[in-house]
VOTOR-802516 format. One record per residue: residue in three letters; z, y, x of N, C-alpha, C in turn. Coordinates in steps of 0.02 Angstrom, whole numbers, plus 50000, padded with zeros to 5 digits. Layout:
<sites>
alaZYXZYXZYX;...
</sites>
This chain:
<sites>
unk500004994150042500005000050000500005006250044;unk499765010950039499555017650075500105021750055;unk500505026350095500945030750105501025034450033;unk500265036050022500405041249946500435034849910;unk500325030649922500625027349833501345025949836;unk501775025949860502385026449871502625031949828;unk503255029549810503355033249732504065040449795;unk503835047949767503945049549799504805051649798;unk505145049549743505845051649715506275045249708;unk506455042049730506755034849706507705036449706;unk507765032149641508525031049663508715022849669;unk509235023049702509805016849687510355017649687;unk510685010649644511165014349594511275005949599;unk512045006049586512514998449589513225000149596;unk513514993749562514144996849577514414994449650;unk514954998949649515424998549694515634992249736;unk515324991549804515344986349867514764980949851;unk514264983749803513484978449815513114983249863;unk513304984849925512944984649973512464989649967;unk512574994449932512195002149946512105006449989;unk512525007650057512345009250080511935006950146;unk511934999450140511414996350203510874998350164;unk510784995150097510014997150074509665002050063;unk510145007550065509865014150071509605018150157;unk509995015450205509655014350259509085011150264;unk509165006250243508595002050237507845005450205;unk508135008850159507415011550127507235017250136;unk507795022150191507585026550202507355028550252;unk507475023950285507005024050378506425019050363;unk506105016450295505645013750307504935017250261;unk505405022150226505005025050187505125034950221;unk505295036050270505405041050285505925048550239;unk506455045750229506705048350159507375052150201;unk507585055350146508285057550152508585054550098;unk509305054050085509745052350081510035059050018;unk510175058349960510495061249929510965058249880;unk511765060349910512335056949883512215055349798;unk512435051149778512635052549698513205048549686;unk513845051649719514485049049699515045053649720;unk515355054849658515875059249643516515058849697;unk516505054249749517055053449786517105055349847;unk516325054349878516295057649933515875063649951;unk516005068749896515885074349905516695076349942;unk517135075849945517695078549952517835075850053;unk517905082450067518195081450151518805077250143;unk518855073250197519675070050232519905063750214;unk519155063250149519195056150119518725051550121;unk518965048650201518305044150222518325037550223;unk519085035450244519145026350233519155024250159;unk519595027450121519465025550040519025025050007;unk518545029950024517945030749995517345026750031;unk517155022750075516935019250111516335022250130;unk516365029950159516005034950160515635032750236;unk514865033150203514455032150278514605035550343;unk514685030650385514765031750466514565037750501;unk514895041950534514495043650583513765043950599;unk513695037450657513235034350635512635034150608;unk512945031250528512455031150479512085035650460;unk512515040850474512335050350450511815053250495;unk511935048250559511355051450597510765047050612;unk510785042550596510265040550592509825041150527;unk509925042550471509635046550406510055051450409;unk509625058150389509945064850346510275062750271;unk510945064550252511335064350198511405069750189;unk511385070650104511795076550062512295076850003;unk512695080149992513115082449948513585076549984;unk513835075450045514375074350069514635076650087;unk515375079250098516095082950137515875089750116;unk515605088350036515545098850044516205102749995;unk516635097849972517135100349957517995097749978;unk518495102749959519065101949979519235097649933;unk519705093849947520025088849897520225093849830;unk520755099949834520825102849804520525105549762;unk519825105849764519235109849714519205101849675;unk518815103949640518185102349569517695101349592;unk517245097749552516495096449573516185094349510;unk515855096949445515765095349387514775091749401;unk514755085149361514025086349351513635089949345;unk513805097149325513175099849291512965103649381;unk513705106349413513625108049486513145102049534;unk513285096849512513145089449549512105091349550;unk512085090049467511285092449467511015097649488;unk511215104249494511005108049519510825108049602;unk511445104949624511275105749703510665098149711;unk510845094349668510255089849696509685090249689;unk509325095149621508745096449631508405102349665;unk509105109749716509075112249744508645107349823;unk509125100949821508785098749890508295095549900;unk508035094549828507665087349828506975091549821;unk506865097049813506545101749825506355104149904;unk507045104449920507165106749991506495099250065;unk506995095650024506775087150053506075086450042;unk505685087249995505235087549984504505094350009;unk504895099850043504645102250054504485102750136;unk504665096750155504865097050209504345091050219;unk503975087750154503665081550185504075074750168;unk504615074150155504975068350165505125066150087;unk505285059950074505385057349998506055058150013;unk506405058549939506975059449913507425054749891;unk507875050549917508055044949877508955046149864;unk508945045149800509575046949757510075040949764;unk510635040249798510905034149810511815035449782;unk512105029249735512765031149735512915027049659;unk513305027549633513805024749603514115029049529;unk513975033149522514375039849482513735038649434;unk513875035349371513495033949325513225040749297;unk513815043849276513555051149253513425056249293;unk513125055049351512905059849382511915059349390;unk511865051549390511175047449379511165051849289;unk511455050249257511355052849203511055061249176;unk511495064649244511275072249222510765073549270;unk510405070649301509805070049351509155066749288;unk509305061749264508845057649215508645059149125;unk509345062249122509315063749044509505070449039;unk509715074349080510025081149072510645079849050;unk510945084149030511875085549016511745088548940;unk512145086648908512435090348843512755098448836;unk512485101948805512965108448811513645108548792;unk514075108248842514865104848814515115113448805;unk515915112848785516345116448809516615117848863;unk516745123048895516975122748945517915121848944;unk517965121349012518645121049014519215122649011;unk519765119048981520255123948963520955123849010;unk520855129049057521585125749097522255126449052;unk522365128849019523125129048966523035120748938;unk522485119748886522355111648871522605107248905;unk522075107848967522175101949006522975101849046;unk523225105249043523865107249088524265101549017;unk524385106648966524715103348922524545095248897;unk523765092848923523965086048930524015082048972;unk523935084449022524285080649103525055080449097;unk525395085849064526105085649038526115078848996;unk525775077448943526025073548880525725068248923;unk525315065948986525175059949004525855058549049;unk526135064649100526805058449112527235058749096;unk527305062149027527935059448987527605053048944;unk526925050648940526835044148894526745039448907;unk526145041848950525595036649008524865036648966;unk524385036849013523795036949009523585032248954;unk523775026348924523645021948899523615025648831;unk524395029548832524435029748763524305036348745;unk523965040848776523325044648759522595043448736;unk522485036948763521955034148760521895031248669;unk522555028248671522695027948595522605031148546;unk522665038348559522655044748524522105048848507;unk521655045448562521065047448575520505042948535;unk520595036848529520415031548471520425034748405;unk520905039048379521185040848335520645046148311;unk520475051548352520005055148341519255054048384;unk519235052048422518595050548428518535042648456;unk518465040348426518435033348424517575027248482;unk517365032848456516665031848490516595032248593;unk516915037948603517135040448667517735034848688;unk518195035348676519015028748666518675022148704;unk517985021448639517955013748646517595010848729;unk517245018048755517065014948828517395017848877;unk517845020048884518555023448944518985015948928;unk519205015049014519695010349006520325015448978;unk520945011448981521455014348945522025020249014;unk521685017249076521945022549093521325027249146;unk521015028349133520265032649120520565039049148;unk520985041249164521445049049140520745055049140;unk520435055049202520085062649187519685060349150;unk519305056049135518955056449065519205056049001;unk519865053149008520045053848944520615060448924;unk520845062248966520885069348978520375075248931;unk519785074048983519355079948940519115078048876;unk519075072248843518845070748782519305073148738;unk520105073748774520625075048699520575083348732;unk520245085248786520225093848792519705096948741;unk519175093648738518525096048701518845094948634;unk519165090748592519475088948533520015093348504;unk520335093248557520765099248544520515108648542;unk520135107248585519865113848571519265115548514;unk518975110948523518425112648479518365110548389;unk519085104748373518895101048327518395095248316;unk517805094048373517475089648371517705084648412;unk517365077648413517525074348459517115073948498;unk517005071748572516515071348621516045070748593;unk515985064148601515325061748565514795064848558;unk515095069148490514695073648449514355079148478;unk514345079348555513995084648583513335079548622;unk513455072848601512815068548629512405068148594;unk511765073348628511215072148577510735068248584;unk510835063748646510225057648621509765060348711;unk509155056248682508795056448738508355061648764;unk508395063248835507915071348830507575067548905;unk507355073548931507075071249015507255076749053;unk507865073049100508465078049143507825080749207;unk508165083649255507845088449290507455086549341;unk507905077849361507555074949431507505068849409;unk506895067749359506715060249343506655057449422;unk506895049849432506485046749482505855043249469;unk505485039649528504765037749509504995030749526;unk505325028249530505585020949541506475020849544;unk506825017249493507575016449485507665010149501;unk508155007249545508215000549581509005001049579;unk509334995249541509944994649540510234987549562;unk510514989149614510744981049643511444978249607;unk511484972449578511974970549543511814963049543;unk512454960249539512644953149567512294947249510;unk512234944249535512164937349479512794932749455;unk513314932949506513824931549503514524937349523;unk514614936749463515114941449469515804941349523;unk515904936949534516444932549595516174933749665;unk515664933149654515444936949733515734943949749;unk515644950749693515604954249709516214955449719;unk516724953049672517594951949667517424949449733;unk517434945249777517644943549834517484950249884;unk516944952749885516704958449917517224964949911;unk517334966249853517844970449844518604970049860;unk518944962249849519504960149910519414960249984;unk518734959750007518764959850071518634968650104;unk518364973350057518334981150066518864981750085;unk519204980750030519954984650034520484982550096;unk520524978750099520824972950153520544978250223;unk519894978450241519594983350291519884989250281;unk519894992950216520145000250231520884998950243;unk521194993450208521984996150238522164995650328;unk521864988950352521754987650426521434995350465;unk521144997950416520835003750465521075009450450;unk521495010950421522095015750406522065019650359;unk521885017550281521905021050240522725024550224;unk523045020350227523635023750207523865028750243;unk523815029550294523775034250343523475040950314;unk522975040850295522315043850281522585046450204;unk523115043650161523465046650102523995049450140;unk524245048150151524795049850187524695058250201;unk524325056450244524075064650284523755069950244;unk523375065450176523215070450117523895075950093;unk524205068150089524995071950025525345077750075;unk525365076150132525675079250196525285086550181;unk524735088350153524335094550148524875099250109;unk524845096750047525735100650004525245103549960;unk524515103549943524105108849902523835102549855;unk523815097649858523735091249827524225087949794;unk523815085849729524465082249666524065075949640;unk524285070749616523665065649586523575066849515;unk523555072049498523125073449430522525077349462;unk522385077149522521685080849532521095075149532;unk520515078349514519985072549483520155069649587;unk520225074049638520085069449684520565062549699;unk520985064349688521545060949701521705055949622;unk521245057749588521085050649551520675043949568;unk520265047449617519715042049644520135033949653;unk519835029649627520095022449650520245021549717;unk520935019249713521195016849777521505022449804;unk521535028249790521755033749819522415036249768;unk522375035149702522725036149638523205030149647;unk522955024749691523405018349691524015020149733;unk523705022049805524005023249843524345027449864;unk524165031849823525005037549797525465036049774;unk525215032449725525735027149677526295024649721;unk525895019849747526295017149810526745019749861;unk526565026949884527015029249934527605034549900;unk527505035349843527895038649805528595035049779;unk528285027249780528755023949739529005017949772;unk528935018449831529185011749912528745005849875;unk528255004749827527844997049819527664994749876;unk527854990649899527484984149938526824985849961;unk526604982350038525974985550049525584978649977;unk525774972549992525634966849947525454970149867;unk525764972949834525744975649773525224982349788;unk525324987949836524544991049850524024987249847;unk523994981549890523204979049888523014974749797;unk523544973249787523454969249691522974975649660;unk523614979649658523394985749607522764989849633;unk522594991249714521944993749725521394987949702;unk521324982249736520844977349695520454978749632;unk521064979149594521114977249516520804982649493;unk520984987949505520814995849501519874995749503;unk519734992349580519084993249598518654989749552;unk518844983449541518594978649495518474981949434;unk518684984249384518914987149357518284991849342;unk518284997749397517705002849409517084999049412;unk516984991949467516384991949456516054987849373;unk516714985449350516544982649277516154989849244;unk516454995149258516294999249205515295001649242;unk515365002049304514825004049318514034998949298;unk514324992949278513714988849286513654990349203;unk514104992149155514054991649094513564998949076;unk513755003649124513355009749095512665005649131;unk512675003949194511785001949211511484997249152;unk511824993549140511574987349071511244992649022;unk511574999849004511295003848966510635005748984;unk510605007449049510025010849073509395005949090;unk508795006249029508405003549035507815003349060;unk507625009649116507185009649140507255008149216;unk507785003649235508135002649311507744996649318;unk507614992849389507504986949413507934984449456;unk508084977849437508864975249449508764971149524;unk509234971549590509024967249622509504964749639;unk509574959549659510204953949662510424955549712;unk510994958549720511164961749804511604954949808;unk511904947549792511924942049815511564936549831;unk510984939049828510454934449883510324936949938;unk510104929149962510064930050048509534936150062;unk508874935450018508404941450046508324947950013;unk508904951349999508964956149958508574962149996;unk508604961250050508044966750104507354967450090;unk507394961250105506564958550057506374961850007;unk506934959749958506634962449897506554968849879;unk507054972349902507134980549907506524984349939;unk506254982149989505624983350027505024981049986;unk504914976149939504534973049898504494978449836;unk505154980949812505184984549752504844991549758;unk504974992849811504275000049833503834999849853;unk503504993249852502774990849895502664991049961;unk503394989550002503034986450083503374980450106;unk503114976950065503364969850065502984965550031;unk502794961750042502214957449998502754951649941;
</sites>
């Protein structure tokens, strides 16, 4: 296949520890590409073992974006997320090089593919007053409450979901509506890709094993350390969306409350598991993706096959 038939925008998209970021090396030194993040976790500086944030290294041997461009302490909303990515993908493109969208953050693929909903904006009094009523209850039993009035939103947040289920009882409370009701269905967001490739397991136990053996690596390589030295900042609390991130929300938990390193690694696991359940359920939604078994032996193969340089 000849250079221009190569589709010039591609993403991939999988959940959490199927091997995204070899394959995105992989396809981007073979297709001459850059690298544009699409995951809500490692935009944030200082958070590099938890987040299993590409190497050194990795960074230099492909150009990456929308990594380490914020403080733990800030925000980073989708609608900011889309803007800077079709700021670069512009940029990337003007430069000659294909664009490939790589990451994990379902709704961020989402406001790239379908556009965003015109929501409400945010209410810091709201949200204050329900980060209050979450630890006097617990996340769960907000989630309950949240069933109550929007039932539709409830039914795909796990039960302790907090910043999403957070802003669903913020928009409810403020507006009288429930989420939902600001989803209007299907449009065409700002940075369609020209090929969507989502690697996801055939066996689910694989990837559970993959994800016990992540974690296991970040604690050996000093994640806790790496919380530690966050909380040590004094400008950080774990109701911030950063310090919600999996494994990082665990491990506060943990040093706050003397748990066992044994009981850290249960509850981070479980946590991760957990996330990538939810991520393969929004891809199952998304029907214009091509699925590749990131537990077979020639998943290189195929990934190189799925953009035509591979027979």
């Amino acid at each position: 296949m000849s250079k221009r038939a190569l589709p010039a925008t591609l993403a991939l998209a999988g959940p959490t520890a199927s091997g995204k970021t070899a394959g995105a090396l992989l396809l981007a030194q073979a297709l001459d590409a850059e690298i544009v993040s699409v995951d809500s976790a490692l935009v944030y500086r200082g958070m590099d073992i938890g987040t299993a944030k590409p190497t050194a290294a990795e960074r230099a041997a492909v150009p990456h974006h929308l990594i380490d461009i914020r403080n733990p302490a800030q925000t980073y909303s989708a609608a900011e997320f889309a803007a800077d990515a079709v700021r670069l993908a512009q940029a990337i493109r003007a430069r000659g090089r294909r664009v490939l969208l790589v990451g994990g953050t379902m709704l961020y693929f989402k406001a790239l593919f379908d556009g965003l909903d015109a929501m409400p904006p945010a209410d810091a009094q709201l949200r204050a007053a329900i980060e209050a009523q979450a630890r006097s209850e617990g996340w769960p039993a907000l989630h309950a409450q949240l069933a109550v009035v929007d039932a539709v939103t409830a039914a795909r947040l796990a039960p302790n979901d907090a910043q999403r289920i957070q802003r669903a009882l913020e928009v409810v409370r403020a507006t009288g509506r429930p989420l939902s009701s600001f989803h209007t269905g299907e449009r065409r967001g700002p940075l369609p890709a020209d090929l969507f490739l989502s690697l996801e397991p055939t066996d689910r136990s694989w990837l559970h094993e993959r994800i016990g053996r992540r974690f296991d690596a970040m604690l050996d390589h000093g994640f806790l350390d790496e919380v530690r030295a966050l909380r040590a900042r004094g400008d950080l609390h774990p109701d911030l969306p950063s310090m919600r991130c999996v494994g990082y929300r665990q491990a506060w938990e943990a040093l706050d409350t003397g748990a066992p390193l044994a009981v850290l690694r249960e509850r981070g696991v479980a946590a991760t598991r957990q996330l990538a359940k939810r991520q393969l359920t929004w891809l199952r939604a998304m029907p214009a993706r091509q699925v590749i078994a990131c537990d077979a032996p020639d998943v290189a193969r195929q990934l190189l096959r799925a953009v035509g340089l591979a027979p």
